[in-house]
C-alpha positions as CSV (number, residue, x, y, z in Angstrom):
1,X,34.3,12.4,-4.8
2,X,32.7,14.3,-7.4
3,X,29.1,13.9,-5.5
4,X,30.3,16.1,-2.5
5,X,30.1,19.3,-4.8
6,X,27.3,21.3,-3.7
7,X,26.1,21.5,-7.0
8,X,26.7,18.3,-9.3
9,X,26.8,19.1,-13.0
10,X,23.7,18.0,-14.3
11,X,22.0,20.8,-11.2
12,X,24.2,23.6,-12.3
13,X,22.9,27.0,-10.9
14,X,20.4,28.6,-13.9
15,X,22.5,31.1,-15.0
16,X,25.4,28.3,-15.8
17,X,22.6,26.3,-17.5
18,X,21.6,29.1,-19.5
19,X,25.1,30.2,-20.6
20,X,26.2,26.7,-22.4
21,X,26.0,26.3,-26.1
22,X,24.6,23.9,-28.2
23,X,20.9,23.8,-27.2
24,X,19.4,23.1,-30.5
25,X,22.5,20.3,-31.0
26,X,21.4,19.1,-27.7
27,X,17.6,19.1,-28.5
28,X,18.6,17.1,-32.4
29,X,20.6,14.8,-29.9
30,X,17.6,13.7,-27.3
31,X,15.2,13.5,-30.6
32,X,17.7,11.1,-32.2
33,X,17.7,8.9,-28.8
34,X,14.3,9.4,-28.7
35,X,13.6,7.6,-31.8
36,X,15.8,4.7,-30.3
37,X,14.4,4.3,-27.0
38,X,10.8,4.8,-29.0
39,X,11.8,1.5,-31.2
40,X,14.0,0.1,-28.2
41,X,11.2,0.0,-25.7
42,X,8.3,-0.3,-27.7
43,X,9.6,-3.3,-29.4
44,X,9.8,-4.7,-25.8
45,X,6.6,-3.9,-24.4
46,X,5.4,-5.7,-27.5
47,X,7.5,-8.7,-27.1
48,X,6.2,-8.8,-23.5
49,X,2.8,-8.5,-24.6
50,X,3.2,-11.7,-26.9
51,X,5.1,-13.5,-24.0
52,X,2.2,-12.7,-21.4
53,X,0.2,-13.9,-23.5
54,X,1.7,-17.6,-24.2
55,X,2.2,-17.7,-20.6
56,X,-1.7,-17.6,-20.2
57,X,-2.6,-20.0,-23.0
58,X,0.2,-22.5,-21.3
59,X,-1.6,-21.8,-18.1
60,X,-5.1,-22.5,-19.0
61,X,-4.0,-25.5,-21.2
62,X,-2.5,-26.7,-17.8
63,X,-5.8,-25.8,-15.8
64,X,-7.6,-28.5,-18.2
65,X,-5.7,-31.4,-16.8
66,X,-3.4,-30.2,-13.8
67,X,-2.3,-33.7,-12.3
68,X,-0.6,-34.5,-15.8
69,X,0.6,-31.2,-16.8
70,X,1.1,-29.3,-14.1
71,X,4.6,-29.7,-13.7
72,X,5.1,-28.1,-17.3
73,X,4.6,-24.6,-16.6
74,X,6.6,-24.5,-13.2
75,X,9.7,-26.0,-14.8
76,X,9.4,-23.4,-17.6
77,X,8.6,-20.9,-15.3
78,X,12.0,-21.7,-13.1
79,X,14.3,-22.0,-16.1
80,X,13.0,-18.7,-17.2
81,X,13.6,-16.9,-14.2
82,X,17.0,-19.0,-13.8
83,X,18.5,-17.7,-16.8
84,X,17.2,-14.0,-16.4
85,X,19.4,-14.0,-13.1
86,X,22.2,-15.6,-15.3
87,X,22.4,-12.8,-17.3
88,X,22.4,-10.6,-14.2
89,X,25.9,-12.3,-13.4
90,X,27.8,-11.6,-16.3
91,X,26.0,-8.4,-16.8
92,X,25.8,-6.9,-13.1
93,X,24.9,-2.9,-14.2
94,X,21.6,-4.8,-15.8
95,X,19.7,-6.2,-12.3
96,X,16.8,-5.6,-10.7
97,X,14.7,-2.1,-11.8
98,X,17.5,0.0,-13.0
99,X,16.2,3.0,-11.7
100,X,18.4,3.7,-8.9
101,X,21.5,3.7,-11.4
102,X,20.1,5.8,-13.2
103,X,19.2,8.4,-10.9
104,X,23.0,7.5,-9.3
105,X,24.2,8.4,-12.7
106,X,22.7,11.6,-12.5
107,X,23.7,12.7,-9.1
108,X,27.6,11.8,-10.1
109,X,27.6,8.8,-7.5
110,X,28.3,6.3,-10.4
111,X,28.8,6.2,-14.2
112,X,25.8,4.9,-15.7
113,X,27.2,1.7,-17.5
114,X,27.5,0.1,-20.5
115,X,26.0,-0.2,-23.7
116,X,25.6,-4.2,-22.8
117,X,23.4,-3.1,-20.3
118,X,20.6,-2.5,-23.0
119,X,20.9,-6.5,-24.6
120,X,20.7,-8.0,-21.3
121,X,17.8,-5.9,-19.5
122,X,16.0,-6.4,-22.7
123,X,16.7,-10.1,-22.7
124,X,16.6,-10.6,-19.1
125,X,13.0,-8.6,-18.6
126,X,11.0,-10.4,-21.3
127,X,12.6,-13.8,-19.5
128,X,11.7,-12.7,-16.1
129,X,8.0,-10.6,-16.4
130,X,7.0,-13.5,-19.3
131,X,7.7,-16.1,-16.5
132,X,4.9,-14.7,-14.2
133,X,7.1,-12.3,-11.6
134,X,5.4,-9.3,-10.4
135,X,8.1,-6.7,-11.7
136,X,6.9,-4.0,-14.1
137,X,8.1,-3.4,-18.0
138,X,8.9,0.8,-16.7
139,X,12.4,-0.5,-15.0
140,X,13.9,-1.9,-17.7
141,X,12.7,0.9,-20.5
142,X,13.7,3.5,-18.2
143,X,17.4,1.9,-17.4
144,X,17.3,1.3,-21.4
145,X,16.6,4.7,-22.3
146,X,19.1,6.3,-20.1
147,X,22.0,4.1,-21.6
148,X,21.0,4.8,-25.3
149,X,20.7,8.7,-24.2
150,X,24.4,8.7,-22.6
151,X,25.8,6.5,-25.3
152,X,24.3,9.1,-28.1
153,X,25.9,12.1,-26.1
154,X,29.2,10.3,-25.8
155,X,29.5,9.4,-29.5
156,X,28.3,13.0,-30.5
157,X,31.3,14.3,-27.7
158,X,29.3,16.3,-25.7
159,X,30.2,17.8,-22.8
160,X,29.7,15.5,-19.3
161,X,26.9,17.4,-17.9
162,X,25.0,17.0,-21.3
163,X,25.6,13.4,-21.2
164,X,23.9,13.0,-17.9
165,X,21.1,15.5,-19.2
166,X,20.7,13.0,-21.9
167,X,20.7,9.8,-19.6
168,X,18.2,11.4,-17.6
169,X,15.9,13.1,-20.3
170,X,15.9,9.6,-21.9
171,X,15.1,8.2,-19.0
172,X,11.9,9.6,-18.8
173,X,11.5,9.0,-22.5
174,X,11.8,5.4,-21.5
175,X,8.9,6.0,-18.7
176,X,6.6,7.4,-21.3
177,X,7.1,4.6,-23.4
178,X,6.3,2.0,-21.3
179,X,2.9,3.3,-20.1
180,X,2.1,5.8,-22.9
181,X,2.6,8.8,-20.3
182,X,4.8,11.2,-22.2
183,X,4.0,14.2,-19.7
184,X,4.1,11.7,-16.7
185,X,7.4,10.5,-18.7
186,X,8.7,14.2,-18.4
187,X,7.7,14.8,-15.2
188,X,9.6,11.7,-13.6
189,X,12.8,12.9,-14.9
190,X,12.2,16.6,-13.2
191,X,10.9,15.1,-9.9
192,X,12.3,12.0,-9.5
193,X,15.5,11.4,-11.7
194,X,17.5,14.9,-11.8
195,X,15.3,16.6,-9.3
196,X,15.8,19.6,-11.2
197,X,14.2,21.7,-13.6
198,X,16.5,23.7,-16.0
199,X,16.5,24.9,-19.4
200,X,18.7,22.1,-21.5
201,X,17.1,19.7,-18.9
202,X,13.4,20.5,-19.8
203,X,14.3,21.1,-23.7
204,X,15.9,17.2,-23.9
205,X,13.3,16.0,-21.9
206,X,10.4,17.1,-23.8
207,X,11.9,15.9,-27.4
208,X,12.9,12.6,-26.2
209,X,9.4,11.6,-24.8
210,X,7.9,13.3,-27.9
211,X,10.6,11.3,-30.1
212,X,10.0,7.8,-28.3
213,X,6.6,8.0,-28.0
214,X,5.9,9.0,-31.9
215,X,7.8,5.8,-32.7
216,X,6.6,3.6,-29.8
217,X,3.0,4.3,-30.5
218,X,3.5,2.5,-34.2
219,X,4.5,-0.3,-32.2
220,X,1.8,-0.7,-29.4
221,X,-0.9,2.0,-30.6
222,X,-2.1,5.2,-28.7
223,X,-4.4,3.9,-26.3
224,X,-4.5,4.3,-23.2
225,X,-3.0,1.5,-20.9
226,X,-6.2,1.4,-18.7
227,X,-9.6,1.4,-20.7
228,X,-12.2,3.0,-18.2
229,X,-15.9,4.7,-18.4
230,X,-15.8,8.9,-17.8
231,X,-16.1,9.2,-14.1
232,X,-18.1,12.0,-12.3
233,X,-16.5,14.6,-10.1
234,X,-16.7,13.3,-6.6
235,X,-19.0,15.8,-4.2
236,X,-17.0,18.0,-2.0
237,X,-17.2,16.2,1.5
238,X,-15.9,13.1,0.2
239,X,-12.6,15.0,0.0
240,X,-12.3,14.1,3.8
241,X,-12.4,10.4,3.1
242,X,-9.9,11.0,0.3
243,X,-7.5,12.8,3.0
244,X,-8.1,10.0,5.2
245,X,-7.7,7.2,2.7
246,X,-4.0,9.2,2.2
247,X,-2.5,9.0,5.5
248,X,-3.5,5.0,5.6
249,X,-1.7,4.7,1.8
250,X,0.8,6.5,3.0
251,X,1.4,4.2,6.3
252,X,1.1,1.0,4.1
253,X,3.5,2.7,1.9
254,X,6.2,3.0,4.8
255,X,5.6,-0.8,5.4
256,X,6.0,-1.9,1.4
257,X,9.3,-0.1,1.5
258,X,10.6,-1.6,4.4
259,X,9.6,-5.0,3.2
260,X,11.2,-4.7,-0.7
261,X,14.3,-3.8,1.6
262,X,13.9,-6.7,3.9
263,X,13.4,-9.1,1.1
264,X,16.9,-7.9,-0.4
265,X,19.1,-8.6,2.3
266,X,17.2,-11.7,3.0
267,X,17.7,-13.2,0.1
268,X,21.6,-11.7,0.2
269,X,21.7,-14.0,3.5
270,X,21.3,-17.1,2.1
271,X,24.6,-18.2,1.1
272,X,24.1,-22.0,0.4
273,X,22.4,-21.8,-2.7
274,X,23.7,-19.7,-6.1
275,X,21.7,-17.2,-6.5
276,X,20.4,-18.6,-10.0
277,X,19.1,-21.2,-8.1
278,X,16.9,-19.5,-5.9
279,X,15.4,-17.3,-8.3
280,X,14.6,-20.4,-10.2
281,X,13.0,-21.7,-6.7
282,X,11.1,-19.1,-6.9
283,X,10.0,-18.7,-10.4
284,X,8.8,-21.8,-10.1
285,X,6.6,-21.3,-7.1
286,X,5.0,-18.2,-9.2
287,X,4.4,-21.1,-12.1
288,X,2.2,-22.3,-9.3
289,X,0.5,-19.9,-8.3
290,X,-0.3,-19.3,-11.8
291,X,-1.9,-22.9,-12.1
292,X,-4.1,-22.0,-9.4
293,X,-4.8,-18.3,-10.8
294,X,-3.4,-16.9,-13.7
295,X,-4.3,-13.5,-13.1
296,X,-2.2,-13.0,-10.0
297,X,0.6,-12.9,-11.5
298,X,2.8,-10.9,-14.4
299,X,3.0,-7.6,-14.3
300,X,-0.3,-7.6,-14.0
301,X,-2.1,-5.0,-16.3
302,X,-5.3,-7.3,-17.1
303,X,-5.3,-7.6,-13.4
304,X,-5.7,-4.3,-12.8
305,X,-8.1,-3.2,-15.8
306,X,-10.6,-5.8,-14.0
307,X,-10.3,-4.7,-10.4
308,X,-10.5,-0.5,-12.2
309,X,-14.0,-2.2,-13.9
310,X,-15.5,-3.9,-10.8
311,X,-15.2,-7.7,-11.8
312,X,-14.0,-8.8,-7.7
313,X,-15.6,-8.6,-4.6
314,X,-14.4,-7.2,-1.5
315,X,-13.0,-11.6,-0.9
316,X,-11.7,-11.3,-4.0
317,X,-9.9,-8.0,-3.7
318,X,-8.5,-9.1,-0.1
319,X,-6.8,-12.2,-1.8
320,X,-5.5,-10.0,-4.6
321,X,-4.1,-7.4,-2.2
322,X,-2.3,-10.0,0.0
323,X,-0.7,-11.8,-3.1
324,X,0.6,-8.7,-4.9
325,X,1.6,-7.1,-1.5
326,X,4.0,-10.0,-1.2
327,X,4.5,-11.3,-4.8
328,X,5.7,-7.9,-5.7
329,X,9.3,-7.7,-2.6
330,X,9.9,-11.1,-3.7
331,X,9.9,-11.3,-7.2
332,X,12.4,-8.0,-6.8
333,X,14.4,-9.7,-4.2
334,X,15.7,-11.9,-6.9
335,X,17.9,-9.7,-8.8
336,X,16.4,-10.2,-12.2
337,X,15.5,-6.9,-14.5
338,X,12.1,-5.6,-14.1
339,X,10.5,-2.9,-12.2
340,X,8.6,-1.8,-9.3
341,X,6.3,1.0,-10.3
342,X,3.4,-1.6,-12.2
343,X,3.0,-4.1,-9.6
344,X,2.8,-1.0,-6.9
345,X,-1.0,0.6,-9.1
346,X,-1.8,-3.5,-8.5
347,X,-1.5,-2.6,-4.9
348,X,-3.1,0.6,-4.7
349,X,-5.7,-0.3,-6.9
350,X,-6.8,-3.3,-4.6
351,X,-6.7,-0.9,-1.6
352,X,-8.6,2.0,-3.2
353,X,-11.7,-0.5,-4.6
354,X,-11.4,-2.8,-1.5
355,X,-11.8,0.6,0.9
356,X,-14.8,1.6,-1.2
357,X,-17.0,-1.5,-1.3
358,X,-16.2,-1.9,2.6
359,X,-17.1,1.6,3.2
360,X,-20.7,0.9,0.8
361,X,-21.4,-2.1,3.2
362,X,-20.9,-0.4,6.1
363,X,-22.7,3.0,5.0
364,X,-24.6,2.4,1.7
365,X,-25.9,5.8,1.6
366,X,-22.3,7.2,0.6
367,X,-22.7,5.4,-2.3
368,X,-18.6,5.4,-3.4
369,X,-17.5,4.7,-6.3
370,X,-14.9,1.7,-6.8
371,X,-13.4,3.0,-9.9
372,X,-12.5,6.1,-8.8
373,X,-11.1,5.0,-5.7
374,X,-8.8,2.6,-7.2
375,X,-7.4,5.2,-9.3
376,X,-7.1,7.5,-6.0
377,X,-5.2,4.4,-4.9
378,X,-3.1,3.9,-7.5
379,X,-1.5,7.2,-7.9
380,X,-1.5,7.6,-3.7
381,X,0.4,4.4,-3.3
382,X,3.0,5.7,-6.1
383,X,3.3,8.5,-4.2
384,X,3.6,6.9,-1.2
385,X,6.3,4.4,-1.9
386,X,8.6,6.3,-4.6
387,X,7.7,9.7,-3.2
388,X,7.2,11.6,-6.4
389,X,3.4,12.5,-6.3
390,X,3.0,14.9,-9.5
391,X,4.2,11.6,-11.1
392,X,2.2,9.7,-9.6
393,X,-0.8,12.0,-10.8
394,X,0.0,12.9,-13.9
395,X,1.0,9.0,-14.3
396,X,-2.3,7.4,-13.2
397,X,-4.3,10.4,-15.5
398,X,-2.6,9.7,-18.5
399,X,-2.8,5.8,-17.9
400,X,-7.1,6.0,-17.5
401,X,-7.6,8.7,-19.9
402,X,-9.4,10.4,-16.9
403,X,-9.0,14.0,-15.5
404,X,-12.4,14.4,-13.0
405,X,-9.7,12.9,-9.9
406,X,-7.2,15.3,-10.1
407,X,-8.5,17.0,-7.3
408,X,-9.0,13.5,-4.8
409,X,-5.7,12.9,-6.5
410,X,-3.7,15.3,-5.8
411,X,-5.5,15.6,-2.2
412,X,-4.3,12.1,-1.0
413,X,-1.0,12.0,-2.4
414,X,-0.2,15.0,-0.3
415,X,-1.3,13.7,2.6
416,X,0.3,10.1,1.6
417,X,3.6,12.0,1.2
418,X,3.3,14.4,4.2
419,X,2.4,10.7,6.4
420,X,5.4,9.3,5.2
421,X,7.8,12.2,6.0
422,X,6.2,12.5,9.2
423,X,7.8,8.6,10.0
424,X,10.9,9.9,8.7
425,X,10.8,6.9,5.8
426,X,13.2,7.1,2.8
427,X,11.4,7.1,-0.7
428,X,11.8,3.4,-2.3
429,X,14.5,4.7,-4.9
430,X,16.7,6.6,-2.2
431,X,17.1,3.6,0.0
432,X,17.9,1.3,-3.0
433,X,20.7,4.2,-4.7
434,X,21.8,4.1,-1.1
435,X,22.6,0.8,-1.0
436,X,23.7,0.4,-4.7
437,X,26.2,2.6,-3.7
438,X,28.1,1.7,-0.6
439,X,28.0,-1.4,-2.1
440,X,31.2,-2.4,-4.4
């Protein structure tokens, strides 16, 4: 196989990279995708917006009488989720995040698939997130991009490591896209997706996020996703509890991973039922949950702008952490398109604020801030469960607007990562290539 070679095209040694024409072609090539992925993906975070939405008016119109109505929204919910798994059948290269293709694709495991990939993860993510499951919008834009950069390198006849440079630059254009990160966009293709860092690499990288997000942001505007006050820079010896507050993400991060791979091959074990069936089971089990609490489930943005803000207690927060921590593995058990990188800041967000109000009541004096502990949390617990932590960082700082963490930031996603390595646990995305893989 072509992924024995020592050096797979798209990490040709530098002085290779350097030596193959048509840079500028290649650069007027990502811009060109760009633009695509920019309409492509933020048409769909818009769609999603609108379909979040109307799952939270039928909700709260539910809510006013539940013993008459409350069967409404679960049977919606389960058809949803039932035919977002149909699609997955005739359209196999389109389930579950999409990422792990991707980055398969670019490490010459797999081709990348089809152009039909880009209807049905479209299709199948606004069916599946609009329903209520925890799975994130960044899966399905990513896996998007990367097709609609491959397929613009194939038609132009490029050569077959520019293709992959595409798929991959474009992949990170879809990132960007879906939370208005184009450096965190960039950053996940170098770190996560190619692992590399070369020339035609960084040059397509940096024009498709540029590209998609130019066109994306007259879609869903510039703002930030997260809309949060300035935060002070947090006094020197709290780095210590930062450091700390690492090595427990990093733990919990061991255990998320092992449970979104537990949840798989469970749900791979239970031959009786089709597996259309049980993801309707399940979607409409997250219908009721919604009944009870609409804000627990989706993707769950408005959940996590109101724990960044402060609106929960530390009762609250504990509910909301044991929800998502489960919510999140099961919803991606199912198959369905949608991602796992937005309901893992729901999780680190609840541990960062929860760790800081319970440190308050147990030593006022410390007097540590919520906010900037969830946002510690959130890019710790990326970092922690998909093992890219500049990612993670630049992520989270582009998502708030806010730069006064970098330092916690950086601080405990180190130690997150170093914890993790330490239990000799695979990042999220390895184990899931791994098994996309030796799979047929």
């Amino acid at each position: 196989m072509t992924s024995q070679q020592p050096y797979p095209r798209i990490y040709l040694p530098p002085e290779d990279d350097a030596r193959l024409p048509g840079l500028a072609r290649l650069a007027l090539l990502a811009l060109a995708a760009g633009l695509l992925t920019g309409l492509v993906g933020g048409a769909f975070r818009w769609l999603l917006g609108q379909a979040e939405g109307l799952r939270t008016d039928i909700l709260e119109w539910t809510r006013d009488a539940p013993a008459s109505r409350w069967l409404i929204p679960v049977l919606l919910a389960a058809l949803a989720v039932g035919i977002a798994r149909l699609i997955v059948r005739y359209v196999p290269e389109s389930s579950g995040s999409g990422i792990q293709r991707v980055e398969a694709d670019a490490r010459e495991e797999i081709r990348g698939g089809p152009l039909r990939i880009v209807p049905a993860k479209f299709v199948g993510g606004l069916l599946a997130i609009g329903a209520g499951l925890a799975l994130g919008r960044e899966g399905p834009t990513v896996q998007m991009g990367a097709v609609i950069g491959a397929r613009v390198g194939r038609l132009a006849k490029v050569s077959d490591h520019d293709e992959r440079t595409l798929g991959a630059a474009l992949a990170g254009a879809g990132l960007a896209v879906a939370f208005s990160a184009p450096v965190g966009g960039a950053f996940f293709t170098f770190e996560e997706v190619a692992r590399a860092f070369r020339t035609r690499l960084v040059i397509a990288t940096l024009a498709a996020s540029a590209a998609a997000m130019s066109v994306a942001r007259l879609i869903v505007g510039s703002n930030p996703v997260f809309d949060v006050p300035d935060i002070a820079i947090p006094e020197t010896w709290k780095m210590l509890l930062f450091a700390v507050f690492g090595a427990l993400v990093g733990v919990l991060g061991v255990l998320y991973n092992r449970l979104v791979m537990a949840l798989l091959d469970l749900f791979e074990r239970i031959p009786v039922l089709p597996p259309e069936i049980k993801a309707a089971i399940v979607g409409g089990l997250v219908g009721l949950i919604g009944i009870l609490d609409p804000s627990l489930v989706g993707g769950g943005d408005e959940l996590n702008q109101a724990i960044l803000v402060g609106q929960f207690s530390i009762g609250a927060l504990v509910l909301i952490l044991v929800v998502r921590w489960f919510l999140g593995p099961l919803s991606y058990s199912l198959g369905t398109a949608g991602g796992l990188f937005a309901p893992l800041l729901v999780v680190g967000a609840s541990m960062g604020a929860l760790s800081a109000q319970t440190l308050n009541l147990v030593f006022p004096s410390w007097e540590l801030s919520p906010l900037s502990w969830a946002i510690v949390g959130m890019s710790t617990f990326f970092a922690a469960v998909v093992r890219a932590p500049v990612t993670g960082v630049v992520l989270v700082a582009e998502m708030t607007a806010q730069t006064s963490l970098l330092i916690p930031m950086i601080l405990a996603a180190a130690v997150a990562v170093v914890t993790t390595t330490t239990m000799r646990a695979q990042p999220v995305y390895d184990s899931l290539r791994e098994r996309l893989v030796r799979r047929p």
